[in-house]
N, C-alpha and C positions, 0 to 999 in steps of 0.2 A: 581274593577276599573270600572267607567261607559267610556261610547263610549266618550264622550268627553274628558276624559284624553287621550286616544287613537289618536285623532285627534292633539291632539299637540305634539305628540311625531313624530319625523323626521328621514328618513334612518340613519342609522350611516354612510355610506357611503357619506352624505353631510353633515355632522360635520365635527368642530375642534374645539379645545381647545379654551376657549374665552379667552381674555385677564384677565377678572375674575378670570378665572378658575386657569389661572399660576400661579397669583401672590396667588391665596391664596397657593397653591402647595410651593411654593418659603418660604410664608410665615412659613408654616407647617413646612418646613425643614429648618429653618431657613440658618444660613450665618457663614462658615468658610474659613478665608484666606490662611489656612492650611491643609493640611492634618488631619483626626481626624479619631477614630474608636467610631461613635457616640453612642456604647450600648455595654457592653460586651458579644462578642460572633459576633459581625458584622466582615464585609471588612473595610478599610478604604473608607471614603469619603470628598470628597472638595467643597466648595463653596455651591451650596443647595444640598447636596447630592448626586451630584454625584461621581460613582463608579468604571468610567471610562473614558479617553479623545475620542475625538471623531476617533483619529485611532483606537480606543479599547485597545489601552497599560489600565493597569489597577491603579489607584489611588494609590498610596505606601504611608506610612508614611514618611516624608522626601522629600517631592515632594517640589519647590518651589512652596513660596506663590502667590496666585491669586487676583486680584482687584473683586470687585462686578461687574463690567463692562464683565469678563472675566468670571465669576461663571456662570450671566445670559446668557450668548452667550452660553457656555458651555449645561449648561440646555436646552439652548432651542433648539438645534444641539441634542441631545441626545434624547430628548420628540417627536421629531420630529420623531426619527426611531423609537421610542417605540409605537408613536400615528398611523404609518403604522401597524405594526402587530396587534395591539388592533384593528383597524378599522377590518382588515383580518379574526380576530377570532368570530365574530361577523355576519356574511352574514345573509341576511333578517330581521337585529334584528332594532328595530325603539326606540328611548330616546327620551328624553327631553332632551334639550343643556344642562343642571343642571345637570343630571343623566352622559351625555357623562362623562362631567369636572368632577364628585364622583368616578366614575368607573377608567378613565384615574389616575386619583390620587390614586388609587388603585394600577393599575400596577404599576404607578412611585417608588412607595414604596415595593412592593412583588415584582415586575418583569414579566414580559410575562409567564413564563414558569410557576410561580405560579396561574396564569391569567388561562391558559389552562387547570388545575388541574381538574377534575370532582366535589369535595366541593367547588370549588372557584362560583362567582356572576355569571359569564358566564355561568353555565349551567342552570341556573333558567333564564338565558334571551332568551338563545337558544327555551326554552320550551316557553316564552312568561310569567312567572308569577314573575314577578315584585315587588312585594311584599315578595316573597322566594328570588328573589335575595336580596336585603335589608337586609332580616335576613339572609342573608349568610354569609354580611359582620362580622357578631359577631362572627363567626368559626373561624377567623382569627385576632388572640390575644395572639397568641404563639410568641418569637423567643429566637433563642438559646435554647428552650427545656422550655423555662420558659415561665408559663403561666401569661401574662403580666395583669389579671385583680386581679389575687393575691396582695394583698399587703405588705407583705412578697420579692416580685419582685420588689419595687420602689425605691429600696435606688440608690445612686447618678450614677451609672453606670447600674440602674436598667430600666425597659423598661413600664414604666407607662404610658409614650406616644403614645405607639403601643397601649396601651387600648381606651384611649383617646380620639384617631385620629378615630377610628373604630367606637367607642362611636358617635360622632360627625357623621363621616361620615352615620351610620346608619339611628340617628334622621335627619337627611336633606334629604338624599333620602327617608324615609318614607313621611315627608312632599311635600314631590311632586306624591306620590301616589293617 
C-alpha cells in the first residue's frame, strides 16, 4: 500500500455507516415480512435479518408479521448497537469509509463476537495489514459446519450466499487497496 492510500483512510472512531453502506447491507439480506430461518442450521430472522427485537427478546418463528417501514427501523436500532462495539474493537485502527461499510457488513452477518475471533479481519487491522484483512474475509465461508464454497452445499436450503457475499465482499475491499 503506498503513503497515499494511508492518507485517505480515516480514524474509525469518526465513521459511520454511510447511507450506501445500509442499503446495500439491507439489500444483501434482503426483506421478510415473517419470521424465516434463512439457511439450515440458522436462528430465525425478520425483516433484513434481523435476529432479534430491539429489547433483545429473540426473533421466533411465529412472530407477527412486520411492514418494510418497521424491518428498516428495526435494522437500523440494531446496526446502531452493533456499529458501537465494532467502532470499540478497533482503537487506533484508520479505513476508508468503503472498508468501515465491508467490515460493519461483516459483523451484521457473523455478529460481534465472531468479529473478536483471532482468524476473523480485525486482527490483521489491529496489526495494520490491510491486505491480510481482505483475505481474511475468504476464512469465513463455513455455517452450520458446511463449507459454503462447496457446491454440493447449494441446494435450496443450502448457503451458497454465505460464499457469495464473502466472494464480493473480498473483491471490493481488495479494490480499495
Amino acid at each position: 500500500m503506498d503513503a497515499r492510500q494511508n492518507l485517505l483512510r480515516v480514524s474509525v472512531a469518526a465513521l459511520t455507516l454511510s447511507a450506501a453502506g445500509f442499503a446495500t447491507w439491507q439489500a444483501s439480506e434482503g426483506f421478510t415480512a415473517t419470521a424465516v430461518i434463512p439457511t439450515r442450521g440458522d436462528v430465525p430472522t425478520i425483516g433484513h435479518g434481523s435476529r432479534r427485537y430491539e429489547d433483545g427478546t429473540p426473533v421466533r418463528l411465529g412472530d407477527a408479521p412486520i411492514t418494510r417501514q418497521r424491518a428498516q427501523q428495526l435494522a437500523r436500532n440494531l446496526h446502531s448497537e452493533e456499529e458501537a462495539r465494532f467502532k470499540a474493537s478497533l482503537p487506533g485502527v484508520y479505513l476508508h469509509p468503503g472498508e468501515y461499510d465491508l467490515y460493519l457488513d461483516f459483523v451484521g452477518q457473523y455478529g460481534i463476537g465472531n468479529w473478536r475471533k483471532p482468524q476473523s479481519p480485525r486482527t490483521w487491522l489491529l496489526q495494520g495489514d490491510y491486505v491480510g484483512a481482505c483475505n481474511a474475509l475468504l476464512t469465513w465461508r463455513f455455517q452450520a459446519g458446511r463449507d459454503c464454497r462447496l457446491p454440493e452445499n447449494w441446494g435450496p436450503q443450502g448457503c451458497k450466499g454465505v460464499w457469495t457475499r464473502q466472494q464480493k465482499r473480498h473483491a471490493d475491499c481488495m479494490a480499495m487497496q
